[in-house]
N, C-alpha and C positions, 0 to 999 in steps of 0.2 A: 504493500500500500504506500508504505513511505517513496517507494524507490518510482510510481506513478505519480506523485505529485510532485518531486523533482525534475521528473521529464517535462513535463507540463508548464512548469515553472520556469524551466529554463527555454523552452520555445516560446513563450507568451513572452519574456524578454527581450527575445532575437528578434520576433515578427511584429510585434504591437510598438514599438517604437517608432516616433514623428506620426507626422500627418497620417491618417488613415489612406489604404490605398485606392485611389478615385477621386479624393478630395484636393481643395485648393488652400494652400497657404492665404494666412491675410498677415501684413506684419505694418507698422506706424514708425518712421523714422524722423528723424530729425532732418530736414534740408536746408542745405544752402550753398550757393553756385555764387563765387566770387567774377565769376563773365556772366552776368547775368545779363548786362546790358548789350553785349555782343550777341548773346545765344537767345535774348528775348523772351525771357523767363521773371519766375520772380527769385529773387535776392536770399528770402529765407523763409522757411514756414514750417511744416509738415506734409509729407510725405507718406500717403498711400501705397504701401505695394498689395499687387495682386497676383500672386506666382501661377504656376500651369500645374495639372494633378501631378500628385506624388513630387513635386519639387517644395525645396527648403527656401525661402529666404531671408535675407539679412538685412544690415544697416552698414554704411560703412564711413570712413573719414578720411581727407588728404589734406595734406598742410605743409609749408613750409616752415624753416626755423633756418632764421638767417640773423646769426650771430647772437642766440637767444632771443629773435622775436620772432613770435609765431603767426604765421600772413596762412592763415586757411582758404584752400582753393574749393572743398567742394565736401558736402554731407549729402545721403540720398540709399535711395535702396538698392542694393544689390543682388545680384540675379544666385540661383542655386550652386556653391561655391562649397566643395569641403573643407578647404583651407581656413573657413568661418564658422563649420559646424562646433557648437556648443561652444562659444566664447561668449559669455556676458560681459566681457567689456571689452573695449575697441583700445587693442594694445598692438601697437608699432614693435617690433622686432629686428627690422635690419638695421646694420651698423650705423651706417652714413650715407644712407641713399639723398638723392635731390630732392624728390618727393616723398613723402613719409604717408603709409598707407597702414591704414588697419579696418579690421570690419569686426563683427558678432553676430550675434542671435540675442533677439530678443525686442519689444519694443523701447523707440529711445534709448536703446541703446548706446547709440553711437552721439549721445549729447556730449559728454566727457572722454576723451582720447587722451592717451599718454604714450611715451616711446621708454620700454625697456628692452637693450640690446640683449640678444642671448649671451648671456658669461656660462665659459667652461673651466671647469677648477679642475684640480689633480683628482683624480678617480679615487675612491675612495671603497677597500675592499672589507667586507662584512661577510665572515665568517659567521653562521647562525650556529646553535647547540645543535644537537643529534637529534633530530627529530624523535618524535616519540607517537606511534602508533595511538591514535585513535579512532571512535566509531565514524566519528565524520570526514576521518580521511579515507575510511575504506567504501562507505557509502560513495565519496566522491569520485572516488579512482575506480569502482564499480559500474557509477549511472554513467561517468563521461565518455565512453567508448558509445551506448548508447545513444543518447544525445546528439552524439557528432555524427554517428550515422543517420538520425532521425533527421536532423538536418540536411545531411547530403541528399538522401531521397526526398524532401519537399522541395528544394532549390534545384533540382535535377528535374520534377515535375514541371512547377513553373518554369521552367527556360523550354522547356518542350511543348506550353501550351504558347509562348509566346515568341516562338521562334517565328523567323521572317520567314516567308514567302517566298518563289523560287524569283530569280530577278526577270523573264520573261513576261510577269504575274503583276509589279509594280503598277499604282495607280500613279499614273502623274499627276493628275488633279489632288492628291491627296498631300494634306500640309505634312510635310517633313518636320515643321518643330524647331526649336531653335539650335542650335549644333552645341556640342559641347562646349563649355568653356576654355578659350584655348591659354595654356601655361604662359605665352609670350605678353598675351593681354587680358588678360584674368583681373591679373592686380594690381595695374596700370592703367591711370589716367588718360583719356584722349582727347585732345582738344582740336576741333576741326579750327584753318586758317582763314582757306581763301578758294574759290572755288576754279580750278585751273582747266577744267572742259566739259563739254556739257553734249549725250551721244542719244541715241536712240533708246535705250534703255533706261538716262537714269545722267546724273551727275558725277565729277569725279572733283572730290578737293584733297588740298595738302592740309597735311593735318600733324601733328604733332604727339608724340607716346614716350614720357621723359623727356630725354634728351635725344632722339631721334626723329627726322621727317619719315613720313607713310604718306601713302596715296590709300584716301576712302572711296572706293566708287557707291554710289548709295541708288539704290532702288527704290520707287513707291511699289509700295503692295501688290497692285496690278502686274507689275514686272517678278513676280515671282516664281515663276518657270523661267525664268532667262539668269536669274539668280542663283536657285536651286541648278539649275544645270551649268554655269561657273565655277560653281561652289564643286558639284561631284568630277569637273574635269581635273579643277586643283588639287583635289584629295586623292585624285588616279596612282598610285606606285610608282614612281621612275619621275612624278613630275618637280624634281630639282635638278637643274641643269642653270647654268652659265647663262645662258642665253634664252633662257623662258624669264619668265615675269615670276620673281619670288612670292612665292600665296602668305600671310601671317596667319590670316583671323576670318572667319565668316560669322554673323552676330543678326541678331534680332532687334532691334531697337525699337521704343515706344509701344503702344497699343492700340486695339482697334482700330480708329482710320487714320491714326497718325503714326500707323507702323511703318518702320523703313527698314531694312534690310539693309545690311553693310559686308562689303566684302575690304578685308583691309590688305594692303600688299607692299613692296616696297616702295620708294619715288625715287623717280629720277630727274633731277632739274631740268635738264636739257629737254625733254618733252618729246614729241614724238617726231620722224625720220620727217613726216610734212611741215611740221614746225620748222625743225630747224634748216630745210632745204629752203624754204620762205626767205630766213633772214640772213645764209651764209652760203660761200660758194663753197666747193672743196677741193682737197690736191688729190691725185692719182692715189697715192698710199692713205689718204682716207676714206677714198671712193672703195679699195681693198679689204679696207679693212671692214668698213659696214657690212658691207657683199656678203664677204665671207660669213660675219660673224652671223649675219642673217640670217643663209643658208645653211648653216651649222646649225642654229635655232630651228627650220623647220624640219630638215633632216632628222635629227634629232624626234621631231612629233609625229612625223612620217613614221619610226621605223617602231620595229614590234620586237621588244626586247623578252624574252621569257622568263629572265632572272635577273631583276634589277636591285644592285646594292643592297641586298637581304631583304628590301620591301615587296617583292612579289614581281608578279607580271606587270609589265607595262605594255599595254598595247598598243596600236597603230591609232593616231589619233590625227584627224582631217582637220584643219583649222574653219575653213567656209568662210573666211570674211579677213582672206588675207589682204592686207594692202599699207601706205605709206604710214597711214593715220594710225595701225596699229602696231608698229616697230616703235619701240622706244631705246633710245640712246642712254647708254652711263657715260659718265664723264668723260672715260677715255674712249666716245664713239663706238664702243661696244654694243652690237644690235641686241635686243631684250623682244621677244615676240608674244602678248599683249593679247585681253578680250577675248578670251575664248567660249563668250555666251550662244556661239551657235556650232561649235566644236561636236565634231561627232568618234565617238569612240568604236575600233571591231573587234571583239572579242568575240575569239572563237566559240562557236557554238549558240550564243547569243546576237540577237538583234542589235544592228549601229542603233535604236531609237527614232529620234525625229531626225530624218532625211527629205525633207521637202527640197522638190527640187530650187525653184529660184530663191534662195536665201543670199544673203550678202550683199555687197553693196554693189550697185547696179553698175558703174564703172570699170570693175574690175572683172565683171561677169564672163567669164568663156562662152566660146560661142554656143557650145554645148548647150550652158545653160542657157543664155538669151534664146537657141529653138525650143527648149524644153525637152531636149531628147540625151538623157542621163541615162547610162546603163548605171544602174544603183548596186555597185558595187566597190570594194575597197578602193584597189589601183582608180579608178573613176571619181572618186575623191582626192586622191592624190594629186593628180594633175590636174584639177581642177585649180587649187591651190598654186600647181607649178604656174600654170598662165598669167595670174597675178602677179607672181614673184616675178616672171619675165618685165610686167607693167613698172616694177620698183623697181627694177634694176636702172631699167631707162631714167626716170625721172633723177634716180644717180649719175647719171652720165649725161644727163642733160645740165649737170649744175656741175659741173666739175670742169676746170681750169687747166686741164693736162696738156692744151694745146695752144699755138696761138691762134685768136678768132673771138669772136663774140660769146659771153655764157649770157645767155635767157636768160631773164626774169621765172619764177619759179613757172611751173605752170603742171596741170594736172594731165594724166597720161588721155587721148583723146580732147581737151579741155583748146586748142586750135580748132581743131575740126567741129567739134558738135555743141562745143561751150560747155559753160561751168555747170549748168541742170538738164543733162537729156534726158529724154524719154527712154524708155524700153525700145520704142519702135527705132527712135533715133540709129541707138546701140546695134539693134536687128540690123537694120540695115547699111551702116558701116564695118562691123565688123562679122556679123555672119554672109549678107549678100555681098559686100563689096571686096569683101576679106580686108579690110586695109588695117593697119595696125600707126603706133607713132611714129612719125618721121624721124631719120638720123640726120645729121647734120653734115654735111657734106669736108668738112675741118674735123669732124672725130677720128673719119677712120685715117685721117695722118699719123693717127700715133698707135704706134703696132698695139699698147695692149686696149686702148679703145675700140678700135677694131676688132679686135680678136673677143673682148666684150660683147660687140654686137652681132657677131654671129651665133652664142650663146644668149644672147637676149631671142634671137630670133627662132632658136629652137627650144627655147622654152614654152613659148607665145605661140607655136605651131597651130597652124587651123585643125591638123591631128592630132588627136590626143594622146593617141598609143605614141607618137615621135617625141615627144615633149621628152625634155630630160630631166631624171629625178634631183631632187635637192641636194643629194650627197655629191651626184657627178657636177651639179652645179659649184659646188665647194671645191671640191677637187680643181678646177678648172680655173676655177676665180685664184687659186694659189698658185696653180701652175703660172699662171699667165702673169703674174704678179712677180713673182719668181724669174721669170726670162726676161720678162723688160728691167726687172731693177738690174738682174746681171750681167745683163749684155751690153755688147759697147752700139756703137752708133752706125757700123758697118750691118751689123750683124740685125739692127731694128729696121733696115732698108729692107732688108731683105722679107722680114716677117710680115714688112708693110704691103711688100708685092705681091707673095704668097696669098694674102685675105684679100686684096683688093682684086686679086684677078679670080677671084673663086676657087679656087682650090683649097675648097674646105675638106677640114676632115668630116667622116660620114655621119650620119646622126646617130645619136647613142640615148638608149633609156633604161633605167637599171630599175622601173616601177617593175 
């Protein structure tokens, strides 16, 4: 008898703890937003939170202390966070941070905050007496073998009743929820700055986390399929690379209609490849180095790695909306490849998802798509993407100084011919009925590796798709080429110059 109410007793402790499951947290905190006047809030009050079922909430505090005076930046509710579970008072912990943060449990809690750093002293070793056998330690070293199995088999039930779905199965209309809390910005401060572009989905500002710049790009609620499908491209296995757009944080922000949806990622000042071709011209060995780094970047999303850096599979992943506006530069012109809200992934055995054929931006559209006649299949995605890439390349070499001769004013690829807003139909019938693609300039191909440039521009851009060349041969090419003109002497460029000018290309190559 005794030994069933110890079981009892000890399950009713493990499973009846917090909120009941189905129910919603309600918690009362203290607020106040030191930018109140920038963020258009108010200054200080009380604070409501309302959590989602089975989530915990808190309170939490940030503040300065500069030189013993304490400049408070912000009080307010914080979202389901273990790192707060069961603290009744809002205690600061690290040594010497910029920002000084702590949270709890509890209401109002977080009126009063104090900073004690962890101290570790000399270990201190306790030697106990010989223990001495009695009934309640044999009772306990009896029930707990029990217990821990009773346990296993309940938590082995529930995971079986609420396992997911096979992934073919997924509702997409179904809300995903807010994502975990991520470690980078859990416990950290964000303060948005300045709103630096503004796209079809949604906004993107520089924004501030300690002492570091981010880029937020921020959805309204309506946008949350273009969101939720960002967010599962970023979280893909293999997606850290050099030259992909670093992911930090995907977040939920606000409630009911003033929910927005935050995806946070790294910034890069220089902004993006159309930007900065707008307000600079460039030399040979930058034009090189973009290129490349470029094409490394989608080579890279192209390829289907089956064992990536102990994170799993990475699969073949189609960007669909490649173009200038989505290349972003680091400082040292390093190309970063950006926006992957219409990104389609193939994993084997399962469905790429939403493959609608005309998606992207109508400029860069192959001609494939402009007819509408997509064979929906992997490589067909691929090249889709390659024809684009062909369209950047050029606008690279439309702004570049490698020669003597005039450099254009920037200008977008077709944007002579059909101007800055065509149609669909426009598109149709320049580039599918007319085939015509963007002019070279009749001074580029004086210089053997501009030339040699644009013969790879032009087999990129192929009206066939099977001929187009893949990203990786594009890289390969762009170094090779890069390679023979920096090495060679001036005899030796006469000659490469006559070789492409009189067509004696080499033969087309695609490695899709």
């Amino acid at each position: 008898m005794i030994a069933s109410w110890l079981t009892f007793a000890l399950l009713c402790g493990t499973f009846c703890a917090g909120p009941g499951h189905g129910e919603a947290e309600t918690r009362e905190c203290i607020y106040y937003n030191a930018n109140w006047e920038l963020e258009k809030t108010n200054q200080s009050g009380v604070e409501r939170c309302e959590g989602e079922k089975d989530k915990r909430l808190h309170c939490y505090a940030s503040w300065r202390n500069n030189s013993g005076s304490i400049e408070l930046v912000k009080k307010g509710c914080w979202l389901d966070d273990f790192n707060c579970y069961d603290r009744q008072e809002c205690v600061a912990t690290e040594e010497n941070p910029q920002v000084f943060f702590c949270c709890c449990e509890g209401n109002y809690c977080n009126e009063k905050f104090t900073h004690l750093p962890e101290v570790t002293g000399p270990e201190v070793i306790y030697e106990p007496p010989p223990p001495t056998p009695s009934l309640l330690n044999i009772l306990v070293y009896s029930l707990l073998p029990i217990a821990v199995l009773s346990m296993a088999i309940l938590l082995a039930f529930w995971m079986y009743r609420h396992r997911k779905p096979p992934y073919g199965h997924v509702d997409i209309n179904e809300d995903p929820g807010p994502p975990p809390p991520s470690p980078l910005v859990g416990l950290k401060p964000l303060q948005l700055l300045e709103i630096k572009a503004r796209g079809r989905f949604g906004c993107v500002w520089k924004a501030q986390l300690m002492n570091d710049y981010v880029a937020v790009k921020i959805f309204p609620i309506q946008d949350k399929q273009s969101w939720q499908s960002e967010r599962e491209i970023f979280n893909t296995p293999g997606m850290k690379h050099e030259n992909l757009l670093q992911f930090i944080a995907a977040e939920k922000r606000g409630t009911n209609l003033e929910t927005e949806l935050w995806l946070i990622t790294a910034f890069h000042d220089k902004g993006s490849l159309t930007d900065y071709l707008k307000g600079n011209i460039i030399s040979w060995n930058e034009l090189c180095h973009v290129a490349e780094t470029m094409a490394r970047g989608l080579s890279y999303l192209h390829e289907d790695v089956p064992w990536c850096k102990g994170e799993g599979h990475k699969p073949a992943i189609a960007h669909r909306d490649f173009k200038s506006k989505n290349v972003l530069l680091k400082n040292d012109l390093t190309a970063v490849l950006a926006d992957f809200g219409l990104a389609v992934r193939f994993e084997p055995g399962k469905p790429p998802g939403d493959t609608h054929g005309q998606v992207g931006t109508r400029r860069y559209m192959a001609p494939e798509v402009l007819e509408g006649a997509i064979n929906f299949q992997r490589d067909a995605f691929l090249r889709i993407d390659m024809y684009a890439m062909g369209l950047v390349l050029w606008e690279l070499v439309s702004r570049c100084r490698a020669v003597d001769g005039p450099v254009d004013e920037y200008m977008l690829p077709f944007e002579e011919e059909i101007g800055q807003h065509p149609s669909l139909e426009d598109l149709q019938e320049v580039v599918v009925h007319k085939k015509m693609r963007p002019v070279f300039k009749d001074h580029w191909l004086k210089h053997p590796g501009l030339a040699q440039l644009c013969v790879t521009i032009e087999e990129c851009w192929d009206h066939d798709a099977e001929a187009r060349l893949s990203a990786g041969c594009v890289e390969e090419r762009i170094a090779q080429i890069r390679k023979s003109v920096n090495g060679t002497t001036s005899d030796c460029l006469v000659s490469i110059v006559t070789s492409v000018t009189n067509v004696d290309l080499p033969p087309k190559e695609s490695s899709i």
